[in-house]
C-alpha positions in Angstrom: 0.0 0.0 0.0 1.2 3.7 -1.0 2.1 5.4 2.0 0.4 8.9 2.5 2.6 11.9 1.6 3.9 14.0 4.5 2.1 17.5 4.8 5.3 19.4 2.6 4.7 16.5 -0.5 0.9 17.5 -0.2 0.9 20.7 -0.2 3.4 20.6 -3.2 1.0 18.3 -5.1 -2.3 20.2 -4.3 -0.9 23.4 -5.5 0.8 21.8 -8.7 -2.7 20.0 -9.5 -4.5 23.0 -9.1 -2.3 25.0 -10.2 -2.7 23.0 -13.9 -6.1 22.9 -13.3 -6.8 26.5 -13.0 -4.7 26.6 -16.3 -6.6 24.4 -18.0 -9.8 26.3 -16.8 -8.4 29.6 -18.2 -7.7 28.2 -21.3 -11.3 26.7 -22.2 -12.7 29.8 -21.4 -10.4 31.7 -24.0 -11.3 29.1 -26.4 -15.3 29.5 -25.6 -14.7 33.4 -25.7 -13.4 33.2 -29.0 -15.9 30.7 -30.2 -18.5 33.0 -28.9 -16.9 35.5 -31.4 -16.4 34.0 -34.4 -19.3 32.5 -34.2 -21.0 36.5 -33.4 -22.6 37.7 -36.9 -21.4 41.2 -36.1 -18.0 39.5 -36.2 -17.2 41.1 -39.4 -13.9 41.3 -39.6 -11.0 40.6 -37.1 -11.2 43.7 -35.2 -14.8 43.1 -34.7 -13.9 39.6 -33.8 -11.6 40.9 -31.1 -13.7 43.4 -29.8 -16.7 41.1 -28.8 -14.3 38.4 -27.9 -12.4 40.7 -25.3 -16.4 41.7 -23.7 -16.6 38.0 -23.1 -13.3 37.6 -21.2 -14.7 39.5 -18.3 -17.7 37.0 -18.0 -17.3 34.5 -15.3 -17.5 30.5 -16.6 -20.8 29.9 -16.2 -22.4 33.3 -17.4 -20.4 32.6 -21.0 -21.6 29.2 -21.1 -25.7 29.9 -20.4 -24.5 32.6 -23.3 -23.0 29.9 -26.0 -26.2 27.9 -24.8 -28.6 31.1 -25.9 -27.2 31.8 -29.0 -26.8 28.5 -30.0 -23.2 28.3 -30.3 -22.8 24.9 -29.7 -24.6 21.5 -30.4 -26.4 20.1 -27.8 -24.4 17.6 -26.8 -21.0 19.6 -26.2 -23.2 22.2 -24.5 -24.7 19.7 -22.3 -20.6 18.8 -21.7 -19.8 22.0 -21.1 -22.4 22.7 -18.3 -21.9 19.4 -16.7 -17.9 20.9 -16.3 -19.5 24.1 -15.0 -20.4 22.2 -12.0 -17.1 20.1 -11.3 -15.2 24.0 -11.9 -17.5 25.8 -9.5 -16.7 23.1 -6.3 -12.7 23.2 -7.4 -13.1 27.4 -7.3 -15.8 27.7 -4.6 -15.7 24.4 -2.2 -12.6 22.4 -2.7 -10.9 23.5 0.7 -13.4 23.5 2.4 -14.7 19.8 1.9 -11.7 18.1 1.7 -9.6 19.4 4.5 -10.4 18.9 8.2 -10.0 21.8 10.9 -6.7 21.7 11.1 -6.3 22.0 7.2 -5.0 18.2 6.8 -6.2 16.2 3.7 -8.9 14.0 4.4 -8.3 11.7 1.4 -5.3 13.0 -0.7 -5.8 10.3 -3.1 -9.4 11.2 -3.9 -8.9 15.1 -3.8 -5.7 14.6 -6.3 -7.8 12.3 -8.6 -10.3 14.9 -8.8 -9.1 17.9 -9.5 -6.9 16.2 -12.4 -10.4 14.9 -13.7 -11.1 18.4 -14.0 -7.8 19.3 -15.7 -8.5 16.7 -18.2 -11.7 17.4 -18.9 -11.1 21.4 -19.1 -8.2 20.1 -22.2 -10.7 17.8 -23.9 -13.6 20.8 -23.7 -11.0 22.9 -25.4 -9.9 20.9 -28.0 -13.8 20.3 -29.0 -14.4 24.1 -28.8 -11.2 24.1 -31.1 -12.2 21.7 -33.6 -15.8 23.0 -33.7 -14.0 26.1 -34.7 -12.5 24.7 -37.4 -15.7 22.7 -38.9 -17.4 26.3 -38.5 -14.5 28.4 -40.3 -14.3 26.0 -43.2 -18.2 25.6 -43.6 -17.8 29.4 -43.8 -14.5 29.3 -46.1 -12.6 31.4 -43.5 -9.4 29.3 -43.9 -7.5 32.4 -42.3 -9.1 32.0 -38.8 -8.7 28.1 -39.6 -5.0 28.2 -40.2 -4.7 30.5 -37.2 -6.7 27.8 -34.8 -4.8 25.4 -36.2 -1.0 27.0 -35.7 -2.4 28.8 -32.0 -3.1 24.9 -31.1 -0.3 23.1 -32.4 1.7 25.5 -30.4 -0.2 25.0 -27.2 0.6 21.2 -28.2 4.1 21.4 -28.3 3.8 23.0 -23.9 0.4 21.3 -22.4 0.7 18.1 -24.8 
């Protein structure tokens, strides 16, 4: 059996999981903010683009999600995805500590807490990578191959440091 990690090895480990967590979560919602925009008819042109994508980078998670869900950004089933995350984000942001650490601020169950907040890491990657290819589909369905070959390059970038 694993032995538990001393409170300096947990410590480390929570804040290098969440740390790649909050990442993670930062970089689906860039990728929703500029889905939001690209997807925006009054996205004319890339200024435009940028302009309504930067109004959407002050949203909160869940307030940019119930707006891809209004304007029909996504289909059904990756919005269904995406609000089933919301949920698993909002206890990492709002109740992690304070469910899984007892009054003296000791892990209750390291292994559990660890597994869980990588879940969330992995599934924050895999929403942004389907917001990316949706992208794509959408950009060449609208012969935009600029935006496309952008999405493409800005990705296989993020590949070569996250991958």
């Amino acid at each position: 059996m694993k032995q538990p990690l001393n409170p300096q090895q947990q410590a480390l480990t929570l804040y290098t999981v969440l740390g790649s967590a909050v990442w993670s979560i930062q970089h689906l919602e860039d990728a929703l903010n500029t889905a939001i925009a690209i997807k925006n008819p009054k996205a004319t042109n890339r200024a435009e683009g940028d302009k309504i994508r930067n109004s959407y980078r002050e949203l909160p998670l869940g307030k940019a999600i119930g707006c891809a869900d209004k304007e029909k950004i996504f289909d059904e089933v990756l919005q269904k995805k995406l609000k089933s995350f919301l949920a698993e984000r909002n206890w990492l942001i709002h109740r992690c500590m304070h469910e899984s650490v007892d009054e003296i601020g000791s892990i209750l169950d390291e292994k559990q807490l660890f597994t869980r907040i990588r879940n969330i890491d992995l599934t924050a990657i895999s929403l942004k990578e389907a917001i990316e290819i949706d992208i794509l589909k959408f950009c060449s369905s609208k012969g935009r191959d600029d935006i496309r070959e952008t999405v493409t390059k800005e990705y296989a970038e993020w590949l070569k440091v996250y991958g």
